[in-house]
C-alpha positions in Angstrom: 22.8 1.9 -8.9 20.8 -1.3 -9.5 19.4 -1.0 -13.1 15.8 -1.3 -13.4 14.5 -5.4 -14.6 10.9 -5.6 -16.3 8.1 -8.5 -16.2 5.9 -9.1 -19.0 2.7 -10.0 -17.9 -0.1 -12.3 -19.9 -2.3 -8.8 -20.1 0.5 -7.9 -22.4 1.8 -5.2 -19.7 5.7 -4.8 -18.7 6.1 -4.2 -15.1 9.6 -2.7 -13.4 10.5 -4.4 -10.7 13.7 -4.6 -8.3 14.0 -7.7 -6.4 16.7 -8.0 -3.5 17.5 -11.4 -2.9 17.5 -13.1 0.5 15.7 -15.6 3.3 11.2 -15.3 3.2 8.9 -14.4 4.1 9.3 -11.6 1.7 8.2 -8.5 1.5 6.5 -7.0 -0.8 5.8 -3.0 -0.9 3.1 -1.9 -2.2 2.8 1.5 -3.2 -0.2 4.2 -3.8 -2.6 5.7 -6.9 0.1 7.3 -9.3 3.0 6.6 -6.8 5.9 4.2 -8.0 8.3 1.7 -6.4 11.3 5.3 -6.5 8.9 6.9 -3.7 10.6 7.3 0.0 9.1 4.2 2.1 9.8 1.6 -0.7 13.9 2.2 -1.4 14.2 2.5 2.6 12.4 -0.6 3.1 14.7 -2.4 0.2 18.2 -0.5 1.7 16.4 -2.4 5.3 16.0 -5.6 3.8 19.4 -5.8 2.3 21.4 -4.9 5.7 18.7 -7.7 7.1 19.5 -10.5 4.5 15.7 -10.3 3.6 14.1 -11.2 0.3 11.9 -7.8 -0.8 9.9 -6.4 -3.8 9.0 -3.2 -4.6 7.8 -2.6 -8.5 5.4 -0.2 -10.7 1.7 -1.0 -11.4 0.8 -0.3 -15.0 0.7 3.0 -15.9 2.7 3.6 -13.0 6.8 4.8 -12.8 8.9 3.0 -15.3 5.9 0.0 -16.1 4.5 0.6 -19.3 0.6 2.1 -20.3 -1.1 5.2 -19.8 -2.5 6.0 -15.8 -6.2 7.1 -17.0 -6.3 3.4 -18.6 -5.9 1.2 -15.4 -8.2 0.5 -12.6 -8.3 -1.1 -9.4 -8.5 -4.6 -10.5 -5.8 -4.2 -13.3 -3.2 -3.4 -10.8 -4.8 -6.3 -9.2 -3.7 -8.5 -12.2 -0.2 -6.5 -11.7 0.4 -7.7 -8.3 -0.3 -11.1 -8.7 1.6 -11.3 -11.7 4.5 -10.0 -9.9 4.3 -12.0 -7.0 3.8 -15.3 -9.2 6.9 -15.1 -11.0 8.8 -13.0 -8.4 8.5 -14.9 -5.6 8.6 -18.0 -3.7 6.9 -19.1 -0.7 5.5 -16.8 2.2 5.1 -13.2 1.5 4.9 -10.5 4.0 2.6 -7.3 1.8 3.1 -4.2 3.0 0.5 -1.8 1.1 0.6 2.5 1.4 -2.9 3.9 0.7 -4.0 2.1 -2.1 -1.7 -0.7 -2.1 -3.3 -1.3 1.7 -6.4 -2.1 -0.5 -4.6 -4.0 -3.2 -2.8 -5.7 0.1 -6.4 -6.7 1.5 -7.3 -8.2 -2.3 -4.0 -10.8 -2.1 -5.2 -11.8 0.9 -8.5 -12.8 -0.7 -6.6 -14.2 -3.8 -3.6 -16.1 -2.2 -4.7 -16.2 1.1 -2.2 -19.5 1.9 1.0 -17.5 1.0 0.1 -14.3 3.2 2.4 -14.7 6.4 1.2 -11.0 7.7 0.2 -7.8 6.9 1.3 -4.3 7.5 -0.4 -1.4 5.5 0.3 2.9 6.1 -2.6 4.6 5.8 -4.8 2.1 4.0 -7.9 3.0 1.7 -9.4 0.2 1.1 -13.1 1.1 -1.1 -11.7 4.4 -1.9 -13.2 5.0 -5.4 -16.9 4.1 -3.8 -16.4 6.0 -0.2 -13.9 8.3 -1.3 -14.5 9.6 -4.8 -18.1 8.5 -6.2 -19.9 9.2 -2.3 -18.3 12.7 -2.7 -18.9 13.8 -6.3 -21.4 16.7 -6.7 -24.5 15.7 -9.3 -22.0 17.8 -11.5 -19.3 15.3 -11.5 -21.3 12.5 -11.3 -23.7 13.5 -14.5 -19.5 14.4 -15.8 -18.7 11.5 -15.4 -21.4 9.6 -17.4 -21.1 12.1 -20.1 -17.1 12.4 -20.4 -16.2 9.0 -18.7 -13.6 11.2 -16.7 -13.7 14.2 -13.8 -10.3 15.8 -12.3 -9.3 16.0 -8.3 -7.1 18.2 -6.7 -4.8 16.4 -4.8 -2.5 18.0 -1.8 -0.1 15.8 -2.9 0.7 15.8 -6.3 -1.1 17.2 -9.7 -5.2 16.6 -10.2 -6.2 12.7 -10.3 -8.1 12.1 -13.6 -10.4 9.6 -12.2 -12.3 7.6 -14.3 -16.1 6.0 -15.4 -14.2 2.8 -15.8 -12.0 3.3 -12.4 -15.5 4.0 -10.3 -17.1 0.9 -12.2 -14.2 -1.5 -12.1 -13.9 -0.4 -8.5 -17.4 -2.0 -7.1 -16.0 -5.5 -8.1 -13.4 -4.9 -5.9 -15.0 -3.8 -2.6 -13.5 -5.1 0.5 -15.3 -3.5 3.5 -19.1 -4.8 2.5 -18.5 -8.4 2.8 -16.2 -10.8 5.9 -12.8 -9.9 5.4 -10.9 -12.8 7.5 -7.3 -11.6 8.3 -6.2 -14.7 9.9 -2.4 -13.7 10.5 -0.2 -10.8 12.5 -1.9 -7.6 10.8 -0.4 -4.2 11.6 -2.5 -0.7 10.3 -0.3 2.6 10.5 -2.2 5.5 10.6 -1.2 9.5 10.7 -3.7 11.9 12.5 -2.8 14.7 10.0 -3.8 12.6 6.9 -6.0 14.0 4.8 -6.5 11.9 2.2 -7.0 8.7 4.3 -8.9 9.4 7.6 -9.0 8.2 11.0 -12.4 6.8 10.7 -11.4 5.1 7.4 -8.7 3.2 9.8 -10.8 2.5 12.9 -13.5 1.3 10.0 -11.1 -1.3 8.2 -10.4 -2.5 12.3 -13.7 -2.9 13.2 -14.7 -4.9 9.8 -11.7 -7.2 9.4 -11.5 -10.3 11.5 -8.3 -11.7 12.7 -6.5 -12.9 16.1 -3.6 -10.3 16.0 -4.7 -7.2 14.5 -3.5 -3.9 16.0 -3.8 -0.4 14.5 -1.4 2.7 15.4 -2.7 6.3 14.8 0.7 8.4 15.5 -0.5 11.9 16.0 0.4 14.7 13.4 1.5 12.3 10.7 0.7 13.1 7.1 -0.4 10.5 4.4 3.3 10.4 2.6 4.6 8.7 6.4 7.9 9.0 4.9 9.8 11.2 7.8 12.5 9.2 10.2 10.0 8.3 12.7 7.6 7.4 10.9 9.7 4.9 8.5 11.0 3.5 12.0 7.6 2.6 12.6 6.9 1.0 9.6 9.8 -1.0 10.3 8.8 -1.9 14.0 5.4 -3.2 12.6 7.4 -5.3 10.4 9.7 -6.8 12.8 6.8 -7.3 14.9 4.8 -9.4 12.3 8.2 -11.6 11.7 8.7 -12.1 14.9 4.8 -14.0 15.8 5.8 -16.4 13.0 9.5 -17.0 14.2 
């Protein structure tokens, strides 16, 4: 087994990575809230890109898997700073981002940030603006006065144990908004999306479509797929929508 390498970043954060070596554009998985780089999609993807000879990156945000800091401490635009940092020094030339529920959003911000090195873009069940639409547009008065008073309020999640989401999340989120101003995706774009999701919906995809600009952008709703899209098929997919982004700039 391939022992785990860590980046220091200049927030002061170490960040695990594993980097496979091989010809660009790479790609670089991006995982979701409180996932980490040990989840299903990313080692397929890396076991993919070895047999291919292509260069791929999968690592842990802050607060995240083996990366150091606390989850309840981060936000939106630190893992932000996380990705860039790990991109900068990881990589070389072209990269190919491929984002799973938030990383979809934090996918959406490098194409803002480093626009010139994005060769394409493939996201599963992307959630771009989730702490405003998601979290903050649902909260009772309850958990919004909570929130103001504690600086925190728990979620259930179907997924995993509760999401502590945080005053400094919700805030920190809102200068990170994608879907309220032109988001020009000027390159092959691919959106997965399962029908049986239910922590990322169909509208939330078909939203993201409409908004985004682009020459090439398709979206694929694959009925009774869950949010984890980790099951043969569906890892198939996420391959085919890879392949299919390589090939427009081949």
């Amino acid at each position: 087994m391939v022992e785990t390498s860590f980046l220091s970043t200049k927030q002061g954060r170490r960040l695990a990575y594993h980097r496979t070596e091989g010809h660009g554009p790479c790609v670089v998985f991006l995982g979701g809230l409180k996932s980490d780089m040990q989840g299903t999609k990313a080692v397929f993807l890396e076991q993919w890109a070895r047999k291919e000879g292509r260069a791929f990156l999968r690592f842990d945000y802050s607060g995240h898997g083996e990366s150091s800091g606390v989850f309840t401490d981060g936000c939106i635009g630190d893992w932000a700073d996380d990705t860039l940092a790990a991109i900068d020094a990881l990589t070389d030339g072209a990269i190919l981002p491929v984002g799973s529920s938030m990383g979809g959003w934090q996918a959406l911000l490098l194409t803002r940030a480093i626009p010139e090195r994005i060769a394409g873009l493939v996201t599963i069940a992307a959630a771009p603006d989730f702490t405003e639409d998601g979290y903050w547009a649902s909260f009772s008065d309850a958990q919004k006065e909570a929130m103001q008073t504690t600086g925190h309020v728990e979620l259930p999640s179907d997924y995993m144990e509760p999401y502590v989401i945080t005053r400094r999340m919700i805030e920190d989120g809102r200068k990170q908004l994608v879907l309220r101003d032109p988001l020009p995706l000027p390159f092959p774009v691919r959106f997965l999306q399962g029908t049986a999701d239910t922590a990322v919906s169909v509208e939330t995809a078909v939203r993201l479509l409409e908004h985004a600009t682009g020459p090439d952008m398709r979206l694929q709703l694959v009925k009774d797929a869950d949010h984890r899209f980790s099951d043969g098929p569906c890892l198939g997919l996420i391959v085919d929508a890879i392949d299919q982004v390589l090939s427009v700039g081949d």
